[in-house]
ZAVOGU-201257 format. One line per 10 residues: number of its first residue (from 1); their letters; for each residue y, x negated, z negated of N, C-alpha, C, O. Coordinates in steps of 0.1 Angstrom, whole numbers. Layout:
<vopas>
NUM = A = Y,X,Z,Y,X,Z,Y,X,Z,Y,X,Z  ...
</vopas>
This chain:
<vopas>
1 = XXXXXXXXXX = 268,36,40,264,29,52,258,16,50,250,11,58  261,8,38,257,-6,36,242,-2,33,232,-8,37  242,7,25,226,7,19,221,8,31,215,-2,36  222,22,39,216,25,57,213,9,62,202,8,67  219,-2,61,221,-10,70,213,-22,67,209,-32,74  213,-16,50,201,-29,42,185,-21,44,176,-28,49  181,-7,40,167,-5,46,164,-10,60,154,-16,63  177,-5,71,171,-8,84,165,-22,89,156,-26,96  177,-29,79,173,-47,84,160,-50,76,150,-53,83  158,-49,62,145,-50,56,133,-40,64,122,-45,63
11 = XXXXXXXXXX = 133,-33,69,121,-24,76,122,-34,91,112,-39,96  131,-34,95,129,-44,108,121,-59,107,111,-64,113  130,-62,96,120,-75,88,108,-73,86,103,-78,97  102,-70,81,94,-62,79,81,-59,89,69,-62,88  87,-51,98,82,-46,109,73,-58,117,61,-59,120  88,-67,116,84,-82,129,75,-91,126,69,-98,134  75,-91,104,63,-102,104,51,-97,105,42,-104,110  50,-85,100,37,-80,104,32,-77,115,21,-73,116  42,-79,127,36,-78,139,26,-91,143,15,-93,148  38,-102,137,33,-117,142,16,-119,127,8,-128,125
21 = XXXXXXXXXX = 19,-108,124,7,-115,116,-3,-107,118,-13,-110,112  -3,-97,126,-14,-83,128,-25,-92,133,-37,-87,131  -25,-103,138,-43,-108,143,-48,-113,129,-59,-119,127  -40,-111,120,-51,-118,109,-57,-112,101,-65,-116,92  -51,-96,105,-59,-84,98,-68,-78,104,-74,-68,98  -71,-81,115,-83,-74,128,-97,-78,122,-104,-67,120  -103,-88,119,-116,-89,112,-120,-82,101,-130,-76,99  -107,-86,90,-106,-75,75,-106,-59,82,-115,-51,80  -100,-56,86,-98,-44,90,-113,-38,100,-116,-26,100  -120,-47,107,-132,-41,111,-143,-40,101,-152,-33,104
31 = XXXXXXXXXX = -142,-48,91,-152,-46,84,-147,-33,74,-157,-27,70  -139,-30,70,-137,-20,63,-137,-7,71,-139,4,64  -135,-7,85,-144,6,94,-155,3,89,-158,10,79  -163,-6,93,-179,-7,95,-184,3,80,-194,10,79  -176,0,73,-186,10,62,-175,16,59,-175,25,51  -190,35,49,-180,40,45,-176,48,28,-174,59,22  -175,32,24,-172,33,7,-161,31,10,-157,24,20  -151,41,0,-134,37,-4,-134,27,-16,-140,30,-26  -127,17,-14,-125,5,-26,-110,5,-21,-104,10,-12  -107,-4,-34,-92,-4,-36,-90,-19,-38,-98,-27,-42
41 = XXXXXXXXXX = -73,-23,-35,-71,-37,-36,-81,-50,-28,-89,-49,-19  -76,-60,-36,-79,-73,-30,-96,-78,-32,-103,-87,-28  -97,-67,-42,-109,-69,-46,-121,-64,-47,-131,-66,-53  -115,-53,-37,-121,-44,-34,-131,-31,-41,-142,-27,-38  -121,-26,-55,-126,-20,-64,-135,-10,-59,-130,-3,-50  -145,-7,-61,-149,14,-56,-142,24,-61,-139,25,-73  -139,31,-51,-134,50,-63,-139,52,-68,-135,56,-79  -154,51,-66,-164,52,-81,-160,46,-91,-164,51,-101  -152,36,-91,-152,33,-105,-135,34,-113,-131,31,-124  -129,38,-102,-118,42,-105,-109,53,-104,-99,54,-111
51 = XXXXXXXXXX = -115,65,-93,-115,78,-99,-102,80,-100,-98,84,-111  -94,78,-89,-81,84,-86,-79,95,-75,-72,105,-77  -83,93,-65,-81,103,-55,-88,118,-56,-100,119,-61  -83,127,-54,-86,140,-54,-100,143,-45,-106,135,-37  -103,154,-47,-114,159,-35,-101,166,-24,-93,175,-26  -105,157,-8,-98,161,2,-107,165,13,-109,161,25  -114,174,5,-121,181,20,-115,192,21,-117,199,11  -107,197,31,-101,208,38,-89,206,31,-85,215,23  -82,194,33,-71,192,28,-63,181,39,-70,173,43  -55,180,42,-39,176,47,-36,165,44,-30,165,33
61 = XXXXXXXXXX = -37,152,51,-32,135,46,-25,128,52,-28,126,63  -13,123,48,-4,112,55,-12,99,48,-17,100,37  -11,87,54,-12,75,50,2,69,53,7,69,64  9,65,42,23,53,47,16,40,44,12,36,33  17,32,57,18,22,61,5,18,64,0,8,59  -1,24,71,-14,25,74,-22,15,77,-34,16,75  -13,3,82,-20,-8,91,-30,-9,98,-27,-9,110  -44,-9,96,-56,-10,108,-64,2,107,-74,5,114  -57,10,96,-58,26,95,-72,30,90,-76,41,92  -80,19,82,-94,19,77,-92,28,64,-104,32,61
71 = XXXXXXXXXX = -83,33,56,-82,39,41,-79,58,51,-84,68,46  -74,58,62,-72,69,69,-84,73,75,-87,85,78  -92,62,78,-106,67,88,-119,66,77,-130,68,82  -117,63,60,-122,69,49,-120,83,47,-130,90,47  -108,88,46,-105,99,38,-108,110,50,-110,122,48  -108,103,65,-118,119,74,-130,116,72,-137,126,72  -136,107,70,-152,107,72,-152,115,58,-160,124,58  -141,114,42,-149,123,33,-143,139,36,-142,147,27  -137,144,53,-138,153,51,-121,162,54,-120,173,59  -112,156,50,-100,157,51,-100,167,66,-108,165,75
81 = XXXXXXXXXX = -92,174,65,-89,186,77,-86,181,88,-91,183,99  -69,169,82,-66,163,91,-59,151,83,-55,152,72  -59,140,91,-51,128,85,-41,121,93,-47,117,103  -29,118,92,-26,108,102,-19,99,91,-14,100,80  -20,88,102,-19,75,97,-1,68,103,2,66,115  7,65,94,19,62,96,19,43,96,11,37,89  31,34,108,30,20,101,42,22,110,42,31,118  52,12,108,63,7,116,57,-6,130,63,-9,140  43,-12,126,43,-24,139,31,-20,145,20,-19,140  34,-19,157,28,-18,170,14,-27,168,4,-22,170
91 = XXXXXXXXXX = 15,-39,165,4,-49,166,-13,-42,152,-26,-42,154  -5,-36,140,-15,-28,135,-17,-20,142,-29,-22,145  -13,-12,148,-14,5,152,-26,1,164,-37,5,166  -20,-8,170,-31,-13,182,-41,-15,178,-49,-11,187  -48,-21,167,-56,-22,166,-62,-9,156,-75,-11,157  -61,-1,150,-62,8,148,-70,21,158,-78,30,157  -62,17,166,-68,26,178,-78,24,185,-86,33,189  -79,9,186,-90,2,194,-102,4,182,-113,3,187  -103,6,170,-113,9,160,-117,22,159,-128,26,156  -107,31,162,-110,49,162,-120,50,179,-128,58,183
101 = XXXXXXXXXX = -116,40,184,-123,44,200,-135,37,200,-143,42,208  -141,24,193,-152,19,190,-163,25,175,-175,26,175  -155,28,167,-159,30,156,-161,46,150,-171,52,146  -144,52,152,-147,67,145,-145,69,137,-154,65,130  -134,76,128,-135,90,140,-121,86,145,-118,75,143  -112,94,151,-102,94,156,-91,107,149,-95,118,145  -77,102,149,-70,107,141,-56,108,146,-55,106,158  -46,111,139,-33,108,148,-30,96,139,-33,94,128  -21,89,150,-12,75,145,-2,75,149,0,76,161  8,73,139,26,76,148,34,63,139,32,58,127
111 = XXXXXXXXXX = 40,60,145,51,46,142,61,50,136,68,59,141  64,45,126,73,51,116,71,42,105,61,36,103  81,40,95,84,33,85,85,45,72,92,55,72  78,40,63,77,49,48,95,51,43,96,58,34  103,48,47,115,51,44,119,63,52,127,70,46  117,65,62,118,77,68,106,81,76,101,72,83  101,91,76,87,95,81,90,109,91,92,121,88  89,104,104,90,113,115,81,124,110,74,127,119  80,128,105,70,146,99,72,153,96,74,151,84  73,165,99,82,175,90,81,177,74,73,170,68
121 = XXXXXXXXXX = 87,184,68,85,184,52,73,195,53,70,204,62  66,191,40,53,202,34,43,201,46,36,210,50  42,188,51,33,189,59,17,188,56,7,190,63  18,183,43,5,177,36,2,180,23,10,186,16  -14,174,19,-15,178,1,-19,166,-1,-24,165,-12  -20,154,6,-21,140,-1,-11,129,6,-12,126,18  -5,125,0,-1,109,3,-6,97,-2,-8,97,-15  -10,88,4,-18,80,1,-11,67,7,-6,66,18  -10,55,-3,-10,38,3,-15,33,-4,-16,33,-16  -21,26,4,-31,11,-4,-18,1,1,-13,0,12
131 = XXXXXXXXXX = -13,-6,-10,-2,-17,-4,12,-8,6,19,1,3  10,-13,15,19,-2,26,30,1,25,37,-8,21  35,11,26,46,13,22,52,11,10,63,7,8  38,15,-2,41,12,-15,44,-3,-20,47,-7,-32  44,-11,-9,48,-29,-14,60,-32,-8,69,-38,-13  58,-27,9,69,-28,17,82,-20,21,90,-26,28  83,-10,18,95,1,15,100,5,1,93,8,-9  112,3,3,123,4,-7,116,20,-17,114,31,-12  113,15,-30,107,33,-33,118,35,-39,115,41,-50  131,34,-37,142,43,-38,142,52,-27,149,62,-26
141 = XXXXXXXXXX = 134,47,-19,137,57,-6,127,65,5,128,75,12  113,54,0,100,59,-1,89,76,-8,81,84,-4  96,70,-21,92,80,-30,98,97,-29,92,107,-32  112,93,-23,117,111,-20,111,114,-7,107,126,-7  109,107,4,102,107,14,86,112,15,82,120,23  78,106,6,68,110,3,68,127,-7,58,135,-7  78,129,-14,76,138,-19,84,149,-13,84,160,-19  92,148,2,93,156,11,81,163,21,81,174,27  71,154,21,61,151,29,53,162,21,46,168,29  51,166,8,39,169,1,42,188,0,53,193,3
151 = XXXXXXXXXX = 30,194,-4,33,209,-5,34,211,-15,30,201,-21  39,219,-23,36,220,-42,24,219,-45,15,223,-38  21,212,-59,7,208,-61,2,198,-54,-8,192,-57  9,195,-42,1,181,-38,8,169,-45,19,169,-51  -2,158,-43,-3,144,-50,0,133,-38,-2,133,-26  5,123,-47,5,107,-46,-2,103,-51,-5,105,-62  -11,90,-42,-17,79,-49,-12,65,-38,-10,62,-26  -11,60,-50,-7,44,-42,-9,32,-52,-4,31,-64  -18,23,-42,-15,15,-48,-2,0,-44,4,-1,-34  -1,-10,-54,10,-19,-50,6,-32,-61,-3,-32,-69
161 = XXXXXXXXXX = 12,-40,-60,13,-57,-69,13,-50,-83,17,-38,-84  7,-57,-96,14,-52,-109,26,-60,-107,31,-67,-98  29,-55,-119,45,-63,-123,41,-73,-131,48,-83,-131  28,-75,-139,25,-88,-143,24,-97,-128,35,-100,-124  19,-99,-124,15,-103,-113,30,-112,-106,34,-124,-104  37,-97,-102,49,-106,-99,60,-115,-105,67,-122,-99  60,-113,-115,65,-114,-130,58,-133,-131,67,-141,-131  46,-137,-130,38,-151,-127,40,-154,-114,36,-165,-110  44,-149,-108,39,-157,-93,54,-159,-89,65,-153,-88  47,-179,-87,57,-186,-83,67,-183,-72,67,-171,-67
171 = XXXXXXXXXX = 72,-190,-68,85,-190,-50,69,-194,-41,66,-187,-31  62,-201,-44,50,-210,-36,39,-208,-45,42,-208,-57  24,-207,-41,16,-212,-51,8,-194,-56,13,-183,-55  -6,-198,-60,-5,-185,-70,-1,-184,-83,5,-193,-90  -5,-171,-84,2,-168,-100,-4,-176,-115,-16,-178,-114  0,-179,-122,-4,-184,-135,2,-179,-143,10,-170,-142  -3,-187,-157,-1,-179,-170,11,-178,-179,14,-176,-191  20,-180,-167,39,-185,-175,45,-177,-168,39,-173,-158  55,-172,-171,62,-161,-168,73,-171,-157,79,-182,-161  74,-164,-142,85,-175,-141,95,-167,-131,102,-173,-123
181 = XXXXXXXXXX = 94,-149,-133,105,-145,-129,109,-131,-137,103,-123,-143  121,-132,-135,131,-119,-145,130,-110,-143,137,-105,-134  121,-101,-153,120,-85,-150,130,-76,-150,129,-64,-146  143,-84,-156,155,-73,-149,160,-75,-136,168,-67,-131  156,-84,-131,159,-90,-115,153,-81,-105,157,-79,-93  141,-77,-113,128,-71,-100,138,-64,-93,149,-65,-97  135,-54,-80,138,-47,-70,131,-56,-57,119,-54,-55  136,-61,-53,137,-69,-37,130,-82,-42,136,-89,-49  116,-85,-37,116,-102,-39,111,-106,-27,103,-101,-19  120,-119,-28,118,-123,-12,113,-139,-13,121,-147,-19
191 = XXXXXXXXXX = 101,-143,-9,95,-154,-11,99,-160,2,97,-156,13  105,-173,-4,110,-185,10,98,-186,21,99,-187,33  86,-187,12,73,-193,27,71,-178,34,66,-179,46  74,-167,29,69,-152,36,85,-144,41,95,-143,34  84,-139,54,92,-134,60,93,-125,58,104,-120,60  79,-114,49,87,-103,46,97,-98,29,100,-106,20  100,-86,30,102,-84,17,93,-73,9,88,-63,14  94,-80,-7,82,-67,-13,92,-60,-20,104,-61,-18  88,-54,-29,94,-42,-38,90,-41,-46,81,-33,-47  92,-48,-56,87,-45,-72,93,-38,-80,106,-40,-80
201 = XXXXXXXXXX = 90,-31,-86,101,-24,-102,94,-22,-113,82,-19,-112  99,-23,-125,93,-21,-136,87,-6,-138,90,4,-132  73,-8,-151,65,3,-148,79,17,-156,76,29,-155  90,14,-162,99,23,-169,109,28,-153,111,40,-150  114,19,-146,117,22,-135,112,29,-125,118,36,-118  101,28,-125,90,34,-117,90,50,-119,92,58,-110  84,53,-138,89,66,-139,97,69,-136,94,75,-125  112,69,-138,121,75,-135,127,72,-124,139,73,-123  121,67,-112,123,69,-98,113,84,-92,115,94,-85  103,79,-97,89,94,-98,93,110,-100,91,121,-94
211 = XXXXXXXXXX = 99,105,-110,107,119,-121,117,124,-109,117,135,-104  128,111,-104,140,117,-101,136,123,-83,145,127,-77  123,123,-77,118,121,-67,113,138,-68,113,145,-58  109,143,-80,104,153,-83,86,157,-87,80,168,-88  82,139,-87,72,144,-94,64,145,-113,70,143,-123  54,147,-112,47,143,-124,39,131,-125,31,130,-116  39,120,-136,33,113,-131,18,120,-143,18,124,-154  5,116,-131,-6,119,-139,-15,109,-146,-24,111,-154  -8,94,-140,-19,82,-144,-14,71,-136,-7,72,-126  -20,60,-143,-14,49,-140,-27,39,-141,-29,39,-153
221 = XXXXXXXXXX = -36,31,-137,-45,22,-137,-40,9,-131,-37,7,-119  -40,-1,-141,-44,-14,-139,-55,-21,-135,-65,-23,-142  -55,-26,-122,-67,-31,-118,-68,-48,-124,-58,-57,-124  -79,-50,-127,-86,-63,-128,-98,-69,-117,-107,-63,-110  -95,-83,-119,-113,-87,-110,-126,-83,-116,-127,-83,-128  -134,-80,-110,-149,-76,-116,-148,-92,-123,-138,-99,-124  -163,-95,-128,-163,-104,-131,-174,-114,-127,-179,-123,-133  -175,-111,-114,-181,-119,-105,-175,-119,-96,-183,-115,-88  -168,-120,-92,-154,-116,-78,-153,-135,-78,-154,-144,-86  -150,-132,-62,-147,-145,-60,-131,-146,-58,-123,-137,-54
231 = XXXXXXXXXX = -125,-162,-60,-112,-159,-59,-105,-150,-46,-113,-147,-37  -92,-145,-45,-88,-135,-39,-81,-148,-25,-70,-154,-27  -88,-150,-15,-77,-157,-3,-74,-152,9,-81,-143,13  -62,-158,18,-55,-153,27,-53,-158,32,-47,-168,28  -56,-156,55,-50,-167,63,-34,-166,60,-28,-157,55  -32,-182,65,-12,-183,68,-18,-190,81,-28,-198,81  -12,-187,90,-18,-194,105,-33,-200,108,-41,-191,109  -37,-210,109,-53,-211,112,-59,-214,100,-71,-216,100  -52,-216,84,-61,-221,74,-56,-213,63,-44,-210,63  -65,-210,54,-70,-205,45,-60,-209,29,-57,-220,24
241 = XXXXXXXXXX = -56,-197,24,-51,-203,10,-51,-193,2,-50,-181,4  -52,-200,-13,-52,-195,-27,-43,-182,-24,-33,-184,-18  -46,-169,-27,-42,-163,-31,-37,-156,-44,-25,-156,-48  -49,-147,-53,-52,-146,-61,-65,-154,-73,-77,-152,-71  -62,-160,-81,-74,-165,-83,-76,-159,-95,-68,-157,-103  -96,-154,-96,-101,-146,-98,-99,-149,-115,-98,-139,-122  -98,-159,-118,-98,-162,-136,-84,-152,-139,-83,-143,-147  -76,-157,-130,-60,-151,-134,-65,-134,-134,-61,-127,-143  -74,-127,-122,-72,-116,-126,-81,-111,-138,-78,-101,-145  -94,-118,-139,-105,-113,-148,-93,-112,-161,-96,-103,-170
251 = XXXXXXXXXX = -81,-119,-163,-74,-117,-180,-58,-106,-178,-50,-100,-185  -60,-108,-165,-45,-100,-165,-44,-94,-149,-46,-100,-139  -41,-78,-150,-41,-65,-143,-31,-73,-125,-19,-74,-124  -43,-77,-115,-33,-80,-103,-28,-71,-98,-17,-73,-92  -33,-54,-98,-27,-45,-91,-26,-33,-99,-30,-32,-111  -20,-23,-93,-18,-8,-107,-19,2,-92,-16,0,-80  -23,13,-101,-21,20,-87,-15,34,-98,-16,33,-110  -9,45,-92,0,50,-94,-9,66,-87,-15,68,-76  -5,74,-99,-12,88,-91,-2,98,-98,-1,99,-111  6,108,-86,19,114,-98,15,131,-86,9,132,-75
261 = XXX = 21,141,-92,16,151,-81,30,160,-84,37,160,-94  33,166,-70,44,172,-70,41,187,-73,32,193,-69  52,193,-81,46,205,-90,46,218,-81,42,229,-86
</vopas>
């Protein structure tokens, strides 16, 4: 019951700051309708050049944690049968909708948190997060969830933070080139200036959450900045700040993304 009581409070958490922050994803999120290349991360890699997702035409998709539901209104325009798009806060989902009714195409969207996913099992042959669930749900609890969700032979792809990344990055501040937290500590990190919580685990952890979940894992890619990328930034209320900066990723991997398929 304690664990029950720690997902609910972290998913609630969770839930509330991204409600209070859903207007600062409405412009990012329209421009990533407006076109229809799939890129990845903060820096918006192409699949072209990263060549993780499967061919999903006439094929079955959950998105966990969907937010403005732009990586879900990709995968129908390439074709997908059907997709629906999962998030826990009302304030994405809204806007989400208001983009399937301006923009296109339209899909289902249901409110739900990647720790438990209102869907029946074997409902799908892809699970997919960009960030999402994969940063913000516990993948102790995520990962069986998602692999409840899949049919045999279907796959996961997600991406999330590296563990270098979190591993450098300060309480405040971006990341730099000194190590200033404990990789046996990872699980839960909760930064004083940010209300929500992320979920880091080592890439050894990771397997054998994958394994004990029941998949295979097929590949693992570290993303870097191109090398013309501009630094990576992010509103916090009306102004603008450092996020990622682009030197730190051109030498060291900001994000990994994860592709494992259930057998």
């Amino acid at each position: 019951m304690g664990q029950d009581r720690g997902v609910q409070g972290s998913i609630a958490r969770n839930r509330a700051t991204w409600n209070a922050m859903a207007h600062h994803w409405v412009g990012p999120g329209e421009r990533s309708w407006a076109t229809d290349e799939v890129t990845w991360g903060v820096f918006s890699i192409p699949e072209s050049d990263v060549r993780v997702l499967p061919d999903v035409r006439g094929r079955d998709v959950v998105e966990l944690g969907c937010g403005t539901g732009y990586v879900s209104a990709w995968l129908a325009r390439r074709g997908a049968r059907r997709v629906v798009g999962i998030d826990p806060t009302e304030g994405q989902l809204a806007t989400a909708r208001r983009l399937q009714g301006e923009v296109g195409p339209a899909f289902p969207l249901v409110q739900g948190a990647g720790e438990d996913v209102p869907l029946a099992a074997g409902c799908c042959d892809l699970v997919v997060s960009e960030y999402g669930a994969a940063l913000w749900a516990d993948p102790r609890r995520w990962l069986p969830e998602a692999a409840r969700l899949l049919r045999p032979g279907g796959e996961l792809v997600f991406l999330t933070g590296s563990v270098l990344h979190t591993l450098c990055a300060p309480d405040e501040g971006p990341a730099g080139p000194t190590l200033v937290r404990s990789h046996r500590d990872l699980h839960e990190v909760d930064y004083p200036d940010d209300e929500s919580i992320e979920y880091h685990v080592g890439h050894g952890e990771m397997i054998r959450l994958l394994r004990a979940s029941g998949f295979e894992v097929l590949d693992l890619v570290e993303m870097h900045a191109p090398e013309s990328a501009p630094d990576s930034t992010l509103l916090s209320g009306d102004s603008e700040y450092l996020h990622v900066p682009a030197e730190w990723a051109h030498r060291w991997p900001v994000e990994e993304i994860w592709r494992a398929r259930r057998p």
